[in-house]
N, C-alpha and C positions, 0 to 999 in steps of 0.2 A: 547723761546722754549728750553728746553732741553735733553741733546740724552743723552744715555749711553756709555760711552766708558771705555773699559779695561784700556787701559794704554798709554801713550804717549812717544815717541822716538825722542828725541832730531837730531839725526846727522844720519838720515838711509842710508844708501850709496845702496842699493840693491831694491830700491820700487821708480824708476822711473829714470829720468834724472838727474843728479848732488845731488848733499847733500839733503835731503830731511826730513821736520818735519814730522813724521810718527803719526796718529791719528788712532788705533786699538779700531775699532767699538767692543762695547759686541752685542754679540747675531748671532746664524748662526744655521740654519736648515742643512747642511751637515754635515755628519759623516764620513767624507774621513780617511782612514784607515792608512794615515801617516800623519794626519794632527798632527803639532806640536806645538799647540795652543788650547789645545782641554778645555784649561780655559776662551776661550772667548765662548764655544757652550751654556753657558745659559741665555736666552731673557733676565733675569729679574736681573741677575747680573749687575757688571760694577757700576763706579761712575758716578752722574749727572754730567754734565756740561753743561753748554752755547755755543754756537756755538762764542760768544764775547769774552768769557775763553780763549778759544781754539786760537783765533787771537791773544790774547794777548800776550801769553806764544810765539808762533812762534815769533812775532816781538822782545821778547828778544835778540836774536840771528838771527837777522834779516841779517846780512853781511856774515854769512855763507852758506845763500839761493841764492845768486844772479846766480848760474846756475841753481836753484834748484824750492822747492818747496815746496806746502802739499802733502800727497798724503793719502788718508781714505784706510784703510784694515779692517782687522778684524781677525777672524768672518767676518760678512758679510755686509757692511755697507747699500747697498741697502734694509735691512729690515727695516733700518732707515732715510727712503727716504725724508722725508721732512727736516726731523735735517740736513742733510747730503747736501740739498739742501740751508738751509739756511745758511752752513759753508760756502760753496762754491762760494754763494753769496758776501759774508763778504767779500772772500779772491779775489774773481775778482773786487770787490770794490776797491782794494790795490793792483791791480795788479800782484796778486799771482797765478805761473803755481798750475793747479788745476790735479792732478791724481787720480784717481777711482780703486785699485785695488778688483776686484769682483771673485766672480765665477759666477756669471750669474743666480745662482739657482732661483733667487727674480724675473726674469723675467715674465711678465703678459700680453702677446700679445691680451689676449682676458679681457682683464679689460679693458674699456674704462677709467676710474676712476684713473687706477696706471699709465695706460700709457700718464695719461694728464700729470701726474705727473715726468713721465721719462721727456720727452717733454721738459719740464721745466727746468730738470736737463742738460741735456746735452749738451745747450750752456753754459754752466758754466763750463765742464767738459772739459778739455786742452785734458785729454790721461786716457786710458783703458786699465787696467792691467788687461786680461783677462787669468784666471786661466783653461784649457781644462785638464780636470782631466783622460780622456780616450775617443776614439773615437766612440767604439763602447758599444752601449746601453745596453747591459747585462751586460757588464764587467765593465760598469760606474756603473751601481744600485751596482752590487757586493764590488765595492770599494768602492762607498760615502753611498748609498741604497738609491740614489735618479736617475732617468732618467736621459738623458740627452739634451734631446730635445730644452727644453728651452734655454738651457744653449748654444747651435747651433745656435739655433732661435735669439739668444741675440746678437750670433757675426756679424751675418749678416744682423739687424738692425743695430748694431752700422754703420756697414759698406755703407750703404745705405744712414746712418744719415750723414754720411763726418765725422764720429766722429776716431779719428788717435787712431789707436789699437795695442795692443804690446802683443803678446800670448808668454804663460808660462806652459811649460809640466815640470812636476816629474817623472823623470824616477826612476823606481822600478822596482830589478829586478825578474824575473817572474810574474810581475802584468804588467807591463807599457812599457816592453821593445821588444814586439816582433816586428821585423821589419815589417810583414804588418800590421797590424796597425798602425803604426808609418808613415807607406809611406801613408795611407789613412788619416791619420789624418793633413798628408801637403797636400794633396792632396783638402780637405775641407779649408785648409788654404790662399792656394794659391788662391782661388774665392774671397778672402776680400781684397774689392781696396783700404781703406786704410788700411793695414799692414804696421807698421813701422821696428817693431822689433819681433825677436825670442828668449827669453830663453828659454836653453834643462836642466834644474837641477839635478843634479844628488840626489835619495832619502840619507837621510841621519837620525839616530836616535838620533838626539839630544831632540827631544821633549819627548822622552820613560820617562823619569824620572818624567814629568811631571801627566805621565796615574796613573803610583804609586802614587803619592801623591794625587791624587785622587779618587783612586780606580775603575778606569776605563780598563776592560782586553783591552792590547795592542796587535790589530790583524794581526803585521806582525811581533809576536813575532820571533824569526830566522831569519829572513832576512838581508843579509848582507848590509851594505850602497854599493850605485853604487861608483864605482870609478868614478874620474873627466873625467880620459881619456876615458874608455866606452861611458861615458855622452856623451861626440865632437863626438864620431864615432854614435851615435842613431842620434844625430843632423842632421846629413848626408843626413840619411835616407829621416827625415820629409824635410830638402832641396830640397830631390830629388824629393819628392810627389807635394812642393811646383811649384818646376819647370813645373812638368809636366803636374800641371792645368794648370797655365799661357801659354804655350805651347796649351794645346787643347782649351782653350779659346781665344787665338790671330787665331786659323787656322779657330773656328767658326766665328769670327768678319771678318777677311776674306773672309770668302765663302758666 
């Protein structure tokens, strides 16, 4: 079988646990408004490869992974569910931690068909890089112009599945930064029993250069990048909302 993939990343240090071979799925149905890869958004692009390729190339540099890892991004790799499945395969064959960064959007709660196929996936699947683009649903369409339902719905299958989850917000300011939403968006995070980890990112334009060469209008054209330190103080926030599920759900398990 062969999948599409944009590009490969030798040494990622920011897409999971320790050093990590990074594998950048082609093809992604979101249009998130700071996305900085927006040359992986078409299906039919991207190079073939094997899922055997892809093992290969990792094992060159195999002693650089020993805390580490693969880990699939994108674009979206769940559009490429079977390839992605049969990588993953490969790599727990060889004893390789397996990470999943997603945004969720591919989620199919009502397809008996995809979700035999998650099924599948997910004892193969070490960790879930899951991308929460915005908490509330209008203001999610307006950023990516996709709901967010599923993408909810996903976190809290995983969570259910035992599957170890690491959620990832972009902070942006005036799109992504008001604090209630931020307290509500811990607030939904803090119900996922496994939660391992939080990154708060601050927005940044380094992808802009990319929309031009494309000719794609860039629609947060003015927008300054978030400072790092702003970033730690929004962190706070979704901390606090995190806390304060765990709180009202230890007083229901109580009572």
């Amino acid at each position: 079988m062969s999948g599409r993939i944009h590009s490969l990343e030798s040494f990622g240090t920011v897409d999971g646990p320790g050093v990590r071979f990074v594998v950048f799925f082609q093809g992604c149905p979101m249009r998130c408004a700071y996305c900085h890869n927006p040359d992986t958004w078409n299906m039919k692009a991207g190079t073939l490869m094997e899922a055997s390729e892809i093992i290969e190339q990792y094992e060159r540099n195999i002693d650089f992974y020993k805390e580490g890892g693969i880990t699939a991004t994108g674009g979206e790799p769940l559009m490429q569910i079977d390839f992605l499945t049969e990588l993953f395969a490969l790599a727990k064959e060889k004893n390789i931690h397996t990470c999943l960064d997603s945004s969720g959007i591919a989620f199919q709660p009502k397809n008996a068909a995809w979700m035999e196929k998650l099924n599948k996936l997910l004892p193969l699947t070490d960790l879930v890089m899951l991308d929460i683009k915005h908490i509330d649903p209008e203001k999610h369409r307006e950023l990516t112009m996709h709901p967010n339902d599923r993408i909810l719905a996903f976190a809290e299958y995983l969570s259910e599945q035992g599957v170890d989850l690491w959620i990832r917000h972009v902070v942006v300011p005036t799109i992504t930064d008001d604090d209630t939403y931020l307290y509500k968006l811990g607030y939904f995070i803090g119900g996922l029993k496994t939660l391992k980890a939080l990154d708060v990112l601050p927005y940044h334009t380094m992808g802009k250069v990319k929309y031009q060469k494309l000719g794609i209008p860039y629609r947060l054209e003015g927008i300054e990048p978030m400072d790092k330190n702003k970033a730690i103080e929004k962190k706070q926030v979704i901390l606090e909302g995190i806390k304060a599920r765990r709180r009202d759900d230890g007083a229901q398990h109580e009572g």
